[in-house]
N, C-alpha and C positions, 0 to 999 in steps of 0.2 A: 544254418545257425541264425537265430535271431536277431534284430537288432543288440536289443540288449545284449545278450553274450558276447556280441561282437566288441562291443565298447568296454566292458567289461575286459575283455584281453588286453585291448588295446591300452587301456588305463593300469593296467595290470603290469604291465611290461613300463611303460613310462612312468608310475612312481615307483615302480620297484628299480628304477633309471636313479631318479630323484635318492630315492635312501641311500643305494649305494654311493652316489657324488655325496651328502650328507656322512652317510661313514665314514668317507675318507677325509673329511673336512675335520672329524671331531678324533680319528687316529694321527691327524696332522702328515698325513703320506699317502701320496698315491699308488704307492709300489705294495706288489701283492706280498706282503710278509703277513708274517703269523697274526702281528698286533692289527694289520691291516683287517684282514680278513676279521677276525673277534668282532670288530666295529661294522664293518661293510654289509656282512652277511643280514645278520638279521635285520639291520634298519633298511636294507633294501626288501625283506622277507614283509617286515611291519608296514613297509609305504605301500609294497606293492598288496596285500591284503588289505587295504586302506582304500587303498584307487578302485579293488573292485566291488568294493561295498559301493562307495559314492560313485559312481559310476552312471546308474540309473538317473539317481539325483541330478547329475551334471550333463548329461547327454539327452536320451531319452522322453525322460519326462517332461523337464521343460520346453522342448521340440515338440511334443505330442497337446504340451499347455497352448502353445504357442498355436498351433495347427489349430485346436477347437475354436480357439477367441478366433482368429483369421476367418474360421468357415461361419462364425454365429454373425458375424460383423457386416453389413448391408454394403454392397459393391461401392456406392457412396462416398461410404467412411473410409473403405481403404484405398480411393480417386483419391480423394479429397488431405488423408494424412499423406501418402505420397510427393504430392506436391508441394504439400506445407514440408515437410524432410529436404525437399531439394531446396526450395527457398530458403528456409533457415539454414541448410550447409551454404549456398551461396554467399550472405552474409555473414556467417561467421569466416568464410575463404575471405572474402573481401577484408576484415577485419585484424585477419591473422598477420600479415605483415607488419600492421604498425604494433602489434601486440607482440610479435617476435624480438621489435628491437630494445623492448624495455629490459632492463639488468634482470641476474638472473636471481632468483629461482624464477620470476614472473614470466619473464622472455618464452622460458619451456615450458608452463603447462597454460599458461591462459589461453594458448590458442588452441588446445585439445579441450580445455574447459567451456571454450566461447564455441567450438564447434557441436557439445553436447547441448549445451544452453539453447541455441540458437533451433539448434532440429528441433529439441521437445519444445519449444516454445511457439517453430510454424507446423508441428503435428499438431501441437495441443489447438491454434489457433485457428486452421482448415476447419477440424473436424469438428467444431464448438459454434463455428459459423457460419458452414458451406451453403447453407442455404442463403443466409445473406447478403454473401460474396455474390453466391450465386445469380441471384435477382437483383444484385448491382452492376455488375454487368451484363448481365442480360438487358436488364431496364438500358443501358446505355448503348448497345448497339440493334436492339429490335426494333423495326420500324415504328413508329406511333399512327395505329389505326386510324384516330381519327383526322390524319394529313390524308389518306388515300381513300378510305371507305365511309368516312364519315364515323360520330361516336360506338361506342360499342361497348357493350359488356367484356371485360376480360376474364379469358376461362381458367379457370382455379381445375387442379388434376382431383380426379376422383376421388374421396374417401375410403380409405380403406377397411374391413372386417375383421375382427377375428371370430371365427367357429370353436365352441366347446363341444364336448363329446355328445352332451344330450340332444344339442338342435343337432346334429350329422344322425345321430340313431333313431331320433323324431321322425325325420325324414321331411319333413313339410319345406323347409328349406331349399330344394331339388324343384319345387314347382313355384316357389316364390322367388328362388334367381331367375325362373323364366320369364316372369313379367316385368324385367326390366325397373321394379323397383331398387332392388340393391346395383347402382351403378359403377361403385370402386370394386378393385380384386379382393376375394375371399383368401384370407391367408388361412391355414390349416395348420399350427404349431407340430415338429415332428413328436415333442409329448403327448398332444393329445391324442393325432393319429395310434400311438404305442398303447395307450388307455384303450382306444377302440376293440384294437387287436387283442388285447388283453382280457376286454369282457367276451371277444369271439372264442377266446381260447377259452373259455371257464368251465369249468367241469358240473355248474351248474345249467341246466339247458332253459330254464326261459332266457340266462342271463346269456348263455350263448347266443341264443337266438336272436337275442335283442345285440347283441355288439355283430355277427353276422348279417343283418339286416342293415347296420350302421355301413357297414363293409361297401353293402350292394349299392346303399343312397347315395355313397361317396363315390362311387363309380358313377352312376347315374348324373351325379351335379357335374363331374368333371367332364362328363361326356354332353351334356344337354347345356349347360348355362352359360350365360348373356356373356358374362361375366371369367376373366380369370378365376381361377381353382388356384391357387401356390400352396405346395408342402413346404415349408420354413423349418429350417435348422435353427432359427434362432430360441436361446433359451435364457434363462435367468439362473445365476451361480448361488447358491446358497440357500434355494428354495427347495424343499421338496412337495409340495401339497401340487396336484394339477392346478386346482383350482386358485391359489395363491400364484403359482408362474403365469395363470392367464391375464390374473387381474394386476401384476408388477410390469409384465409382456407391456398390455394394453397403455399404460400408463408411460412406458418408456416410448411409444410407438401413437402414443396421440391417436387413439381411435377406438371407438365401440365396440362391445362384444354380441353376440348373440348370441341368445341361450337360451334355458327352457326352464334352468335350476333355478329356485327360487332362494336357496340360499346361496348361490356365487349371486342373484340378481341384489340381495342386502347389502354383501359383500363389499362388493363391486359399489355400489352407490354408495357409501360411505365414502368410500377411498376415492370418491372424484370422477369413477371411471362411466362414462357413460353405457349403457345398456338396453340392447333390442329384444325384449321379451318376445318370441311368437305367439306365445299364449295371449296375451294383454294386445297382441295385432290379430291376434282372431277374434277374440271379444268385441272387439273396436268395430271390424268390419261386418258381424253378421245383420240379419236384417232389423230394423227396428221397427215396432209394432209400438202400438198405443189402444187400451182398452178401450172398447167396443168398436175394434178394426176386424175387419176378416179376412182369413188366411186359408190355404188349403191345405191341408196336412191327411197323410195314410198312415192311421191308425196301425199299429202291429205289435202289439202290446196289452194286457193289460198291467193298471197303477197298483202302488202301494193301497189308496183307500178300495172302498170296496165300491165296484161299477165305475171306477176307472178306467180311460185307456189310454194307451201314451204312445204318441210320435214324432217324427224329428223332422225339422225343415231342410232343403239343403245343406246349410252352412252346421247342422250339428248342433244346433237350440232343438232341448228338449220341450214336447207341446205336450201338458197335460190334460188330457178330455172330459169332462165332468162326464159321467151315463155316456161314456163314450164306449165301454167293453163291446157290447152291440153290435159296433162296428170294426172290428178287427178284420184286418187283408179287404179294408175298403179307403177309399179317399172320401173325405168329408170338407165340408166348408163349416170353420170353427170360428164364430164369433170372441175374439181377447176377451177377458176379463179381469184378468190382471198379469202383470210382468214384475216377477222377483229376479232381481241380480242374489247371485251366490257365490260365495268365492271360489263354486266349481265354472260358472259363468253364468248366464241365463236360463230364464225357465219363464216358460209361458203355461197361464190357467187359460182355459177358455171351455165355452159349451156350443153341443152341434147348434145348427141355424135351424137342420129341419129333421127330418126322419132320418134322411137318407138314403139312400138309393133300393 
């Protein structure tokens, strides 16, 4: 049997407890007679089909509420409310005695009142400041560097990431944690990861193919990078758009995104949330030329115009050759002659230096 069913009996049998003591309350007798019984029967019949209805309601589900918030909630927050719970029972203990001796009604509930007040007030207060608890005490029993080692920078903990579905299916991500630029852990929302899995699963096959390859880079990063990988439970209640949980995620969690999407990248900057384009850090880094510089570029193409020929530098800047077709599956030396930015990113004109080979 299930939970549920379980509790469901269990509630079953105890307000069908309930109706019956109610029966006999409203027959005025406890003794099984006729008039007894008329009363008994069915109000223990009504409570106990009562109790198994709400049942769910009362058991289960808010156990199961209770469970998700605890797994989404950072180890942290649930140190940190712990402590403030004991604290705040401490002082309301402490409190209760002289609160017990006031006349009554106040005598009997202020100290059940002062003990609920008192917890929510050192959960509410742990978890709302742990950190600057944290670094008040800290600051007051960590040695001060500059008595033993002389001044020093003090070191602040990494920044953290979060990864959207496109930079993980991009892929380029897997070789730019290897360079030790991104120095905080990569979190990985377990929604996103579920989107990934979701375009693996798709009945369309580029899109397969593109969430399957997303599959393999993510293996790849967690196996090759500098850097933490973490899958995170943690989510946002009320949301359903991925893109919307990343950019609320982000915001509760004080840290940039990476991505690739140019509409979470609008998004996202609107709302405050800062954002690592790879695209706009590939732009940034390729190489920069100025006309009438020369480069070496192999041809393997011909252009759009006619006697065109087009090819690519390292970094993936397209080189357009004037009467460069000529020379296709050869390496030339191409004097610039002009560099247009595009909003697919760079493109260089230029013309051969000489014949060629």
């Amino acid at each position: 049997m299930t939970a549920d069913r379980i509790f469901r009996v269990i509630l079953f049998v105890i307000f069908g407890l309930v109706g019956w003591y109610v029966g006999t309350l409203i027959a005025g007798s406890t003794e099984l007679t006729i008039n007894t019984l008329k009363w008994a029967v069915p109000a223990a019949l009504i409570f106990a089909v009562i109790g198994a209805i709400v049942a769910p309601y009362l058991t289960t589900k808010p156990a199961r509420s209770v469970r998700r918030t605890i797994r989404q909630l950072p180890v942290q927050q649930l140190v940190a409310g712990a402590i403030g719970l004991v604290i705040g029972l401490v002082i309301a203990a402490l409190l209760a005695l002289p609160l017990s001796k006031l006349p009554a009604p106040f005598g009997n509930l202020l100290p059940a009142i002062g003990a609920v007040v008192f917890g929510y007030l050192g959960i509410t207060a742990m978890v709302l400041r742990a950190d600057d608890i944290t670094n008040l005490v800290g600051g007051r029993f960590r040695p001060r560097e500059n008595e033993t080692a002389g001044e020093t920078e003090p070191e602040t903990e990494p920044l953290s990431v979060l990864l959207d579905s496109s930079v993980i299916i991009d892929g380029r991500i897997a070789d730019i944690s290897q360079t030790g630029f991104i120095q905080g852990p990569m979190l990985i929302p377990r929604f996103v990861l579920n989107e990934v899995q979701y375009i693996a699963d798709s009945s369309d096959a580029l899109r397969r193919n593109r969430g399957r390859r997303g599959l393999d880079m993510l293996a790849k990063l967690q196996r090759d990078s500098l850097v933490p990988v973490v899958i995170t439970d943690m989510d946002v209640k009320n949301v359903r758009q991925v893109d919307d949980k990343l950019v609320q995620l982000a915001k509760q969690l004080n840290c940039p995104v990476i991505t690739n999407d140019f509409n979470l990248n609008q998004v996202a900057q609107l709302q405050g949330v800062k954002i690592l384009n790879i695209n706009a850090l590939a732009n940034a880094v390729k190489v920069l030329v100025l006309p009438g510089e020369s480069i070496t570029v192999r041809v393997i193409d011909e252009g759009k115009e006619y006697g065109q020929g087009v090819g690519y530098l390292d970094d993936g800047t397209m080189v357009v050759v004037e009467n460069g077709h000529r020379y296709i599956d050869q390496e030339i030396d191409v004097q610039v002659t002009k560099v247009l930015q595009t909003s697919a990113g760079r493109m260089i004109f230029g013309a051969p230096m000489n014949n060629g080979n």
